[in-house]
N, C-alpha and C positions, 0 to 999 in steps of 0.2 A: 582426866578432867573430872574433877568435883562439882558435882550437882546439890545446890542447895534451895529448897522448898521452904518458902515464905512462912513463920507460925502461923500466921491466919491467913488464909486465902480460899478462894471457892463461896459458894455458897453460904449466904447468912441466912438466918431466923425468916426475915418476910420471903424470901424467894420461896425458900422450900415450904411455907406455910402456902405460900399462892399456888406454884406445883402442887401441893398435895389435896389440896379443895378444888383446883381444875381435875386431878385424874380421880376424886374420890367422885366428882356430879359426871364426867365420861360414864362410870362404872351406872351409875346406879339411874342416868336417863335413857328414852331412847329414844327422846329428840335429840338435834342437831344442839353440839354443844361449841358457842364461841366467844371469842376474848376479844376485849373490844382495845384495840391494840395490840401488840405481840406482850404473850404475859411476862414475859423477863426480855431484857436487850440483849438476846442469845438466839442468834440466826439456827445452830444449828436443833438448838433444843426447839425451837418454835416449827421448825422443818419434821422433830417427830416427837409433834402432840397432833401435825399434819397429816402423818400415819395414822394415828389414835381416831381421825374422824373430829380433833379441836383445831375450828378455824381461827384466824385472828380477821379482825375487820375493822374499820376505822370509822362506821356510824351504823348507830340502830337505824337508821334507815332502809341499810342493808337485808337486814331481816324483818320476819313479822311472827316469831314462834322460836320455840325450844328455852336454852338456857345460856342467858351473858351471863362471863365470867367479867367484875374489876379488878383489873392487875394490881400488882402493890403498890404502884405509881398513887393510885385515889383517881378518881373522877368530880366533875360540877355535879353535885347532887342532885341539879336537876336530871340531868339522865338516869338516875335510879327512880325520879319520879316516871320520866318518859316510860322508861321500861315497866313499869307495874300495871302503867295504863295501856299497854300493848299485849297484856298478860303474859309477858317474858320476864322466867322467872332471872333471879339475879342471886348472886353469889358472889357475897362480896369479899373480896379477897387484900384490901387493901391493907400495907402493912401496919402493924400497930404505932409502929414510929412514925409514919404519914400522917395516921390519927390525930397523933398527937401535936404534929406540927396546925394540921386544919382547924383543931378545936384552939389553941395558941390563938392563933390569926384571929378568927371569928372571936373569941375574948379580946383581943386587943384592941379590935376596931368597935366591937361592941361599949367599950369602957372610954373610947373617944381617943385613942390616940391614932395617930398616924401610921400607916404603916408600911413598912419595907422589908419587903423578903428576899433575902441573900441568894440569889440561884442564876440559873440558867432560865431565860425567859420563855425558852420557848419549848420547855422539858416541859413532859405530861402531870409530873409531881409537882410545879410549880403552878402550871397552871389548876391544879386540880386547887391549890392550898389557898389561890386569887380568887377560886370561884367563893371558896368556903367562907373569906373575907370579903362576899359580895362587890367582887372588883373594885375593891375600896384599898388599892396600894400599890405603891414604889413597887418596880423591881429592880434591885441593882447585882450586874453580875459581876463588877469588879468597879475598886475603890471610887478609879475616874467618875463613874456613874454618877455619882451623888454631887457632884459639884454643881451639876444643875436643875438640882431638885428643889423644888419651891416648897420648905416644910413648915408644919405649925409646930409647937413649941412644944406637944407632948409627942415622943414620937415611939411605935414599937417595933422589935425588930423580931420575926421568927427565921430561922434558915433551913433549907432543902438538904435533908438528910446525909445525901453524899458530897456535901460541900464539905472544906478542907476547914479545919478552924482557923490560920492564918488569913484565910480568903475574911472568912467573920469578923476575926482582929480588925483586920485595915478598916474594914469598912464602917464597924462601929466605933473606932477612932473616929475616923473622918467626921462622923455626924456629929460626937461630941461638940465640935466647934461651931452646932448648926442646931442646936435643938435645946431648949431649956432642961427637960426631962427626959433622958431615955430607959424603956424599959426591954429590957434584951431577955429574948428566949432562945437557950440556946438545943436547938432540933437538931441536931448530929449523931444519926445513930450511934451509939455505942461498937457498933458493928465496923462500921466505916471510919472510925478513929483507929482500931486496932487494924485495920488491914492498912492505912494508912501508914502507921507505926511502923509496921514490921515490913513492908516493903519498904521503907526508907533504910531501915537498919541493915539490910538485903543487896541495897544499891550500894552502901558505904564500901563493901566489902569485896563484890565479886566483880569481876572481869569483865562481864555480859549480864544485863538484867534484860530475863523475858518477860512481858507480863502479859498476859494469858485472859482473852475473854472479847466477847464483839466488841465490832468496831463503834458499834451504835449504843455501847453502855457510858453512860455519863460517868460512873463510877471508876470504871475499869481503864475509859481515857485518862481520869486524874490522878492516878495509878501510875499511868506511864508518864505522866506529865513531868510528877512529884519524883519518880526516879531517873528521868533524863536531866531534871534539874542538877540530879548531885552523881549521875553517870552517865556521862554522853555516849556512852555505846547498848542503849537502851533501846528495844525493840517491844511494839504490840502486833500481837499477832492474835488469829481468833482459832486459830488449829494447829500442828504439829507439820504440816503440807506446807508453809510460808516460811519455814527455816530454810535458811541457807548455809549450808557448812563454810563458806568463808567467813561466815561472823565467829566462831571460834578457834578460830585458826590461832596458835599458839593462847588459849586459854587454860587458866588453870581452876578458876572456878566459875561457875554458870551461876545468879541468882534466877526463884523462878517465883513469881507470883502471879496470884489471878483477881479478877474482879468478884462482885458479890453476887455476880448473874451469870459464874461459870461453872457450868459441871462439873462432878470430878472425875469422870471419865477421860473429859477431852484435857485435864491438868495432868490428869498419867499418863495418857498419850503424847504430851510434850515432854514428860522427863522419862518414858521405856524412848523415844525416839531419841533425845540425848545419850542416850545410856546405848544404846545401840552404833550410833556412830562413832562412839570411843572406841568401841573393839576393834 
């Protein structure tokens, strides 16, 4: 059996930038250091920065000292306000392709158009990028959406970094027919097109597509979305423990990719555990 590992897969640019500024402020405080959310949608990786003494927590109310971490997802700004008046310090870790979507949006609505963000509504990155546009906007998370959106005539549209560009397609089709003016920003990490990419070129080919990474990653599900589309024998799985040897039973090739929030530890440990069941 052939095992074949996705060109891009694992870990992008913002994860490891937000891991590396949560374990460089672990290092150098010695207050309690926590992530206000889990810093990547990676159960296992979130389970040991829980070793490390970095908690995850879901409101500064929680605490009243040490050091929040913002994951790359972005936060409302106003809790970086919150938090300075709480004297906790902060460490912001948002990734710079977020950045860039929230300053998009807050231009857009600033300049008076309408606006609609391409995402999942009730993802931390989308919410963050609403707040940034002072809750001045549409969310649509797929085409149907929009058909009962009551729009004015200039309209802009930014999207949630790990959206699929097809998913962006339809839907700024769809508004064309609904909007005098559209001005599109298109926020798709660079990151999350090529993994996209190459796990699709992954599914064409092999037998079994695993794809590798929690269950709670936005990304890493459309991952598996995008390769059960075009390989029905398509499996996510978040460890190497959830294989089952009847899925390859008369295979001759394995494709394997991972999300942008998966180690690469736990992506070896799915293909030594492949690699070992062939012998």
């Amino acid at each position: 059996m052939k095992i074949e590992v996705a060109e891009y897969a694992g870990y992008c640019y913002g994860v490891e930038r937000a891991l590396k500024l949560t374990r460089e402020a672990a290092k150098e405080s010695d207050e309690p250091i926590y992530t206000l959310g889990p810093i990547i949608h990676n159960p296992q990786v979130v389970a040991s920065l829980a070793e490390q003494d970095v908690y995850a927590i879901s409101s500064l109310d929680e605490i009243d000292k040490g050091t929040i971490i913002v994951r790359s997802h972005g936060v409302d700004p106003r809790i970086m306000r919150e938090a300075k008046k709480k004297n906790i310090k902060v460490v912001d870790a948002t990734c710079p392709f977020v950045k860039k979507a929230q300053q998009r949006a807050a231009e857009l609505v600033k300049e008076g158009y309408q606006l609609v963000i391409v995402g999942e509504r009730n993802h931390p990155e989308v919410i963050g990028i609403l707040a940034h546009a002072k809750n001045k906007a549409l969310i649509a998370e797929k085409v149907e959406d929009i058909r009962l959106f009551q729009l004015a005539k200039k309209v802009g549209v930014v999207v949630q970094t790990t959206q699929s560009e097809e998913n962006l397609k339809a839907i700024v089709s769809g508004l064309l027919s609904k909007a005098f003016e559209i001005k599109v920003f298109n926020t798709i990490c660079n990151a999350t097109l090529k993994r996209q990419l190459a796990a699709q070129e992954i599914a064409k080919t092999a037998d079994v597509v695993l794809v590798v990474g929690g269950k709670n990653s936005a990304n890493t599900t459309r991952l598996a979305q995008m390769c059960a589309q075009i390989n029905g024998l398509t499996y996510h799985i978040e460890t190497a423990s959830e294989m089952e040897p009847s899925w390859f039973e008369e295979t001759s090739l394995v494709g394997v990719t991972a999300g942008a929030s998966t180690p690469k530890w736990i992506l070896e440990e799915v293909v030594e555990t492949l690699k070992s069941s062939d012998r």
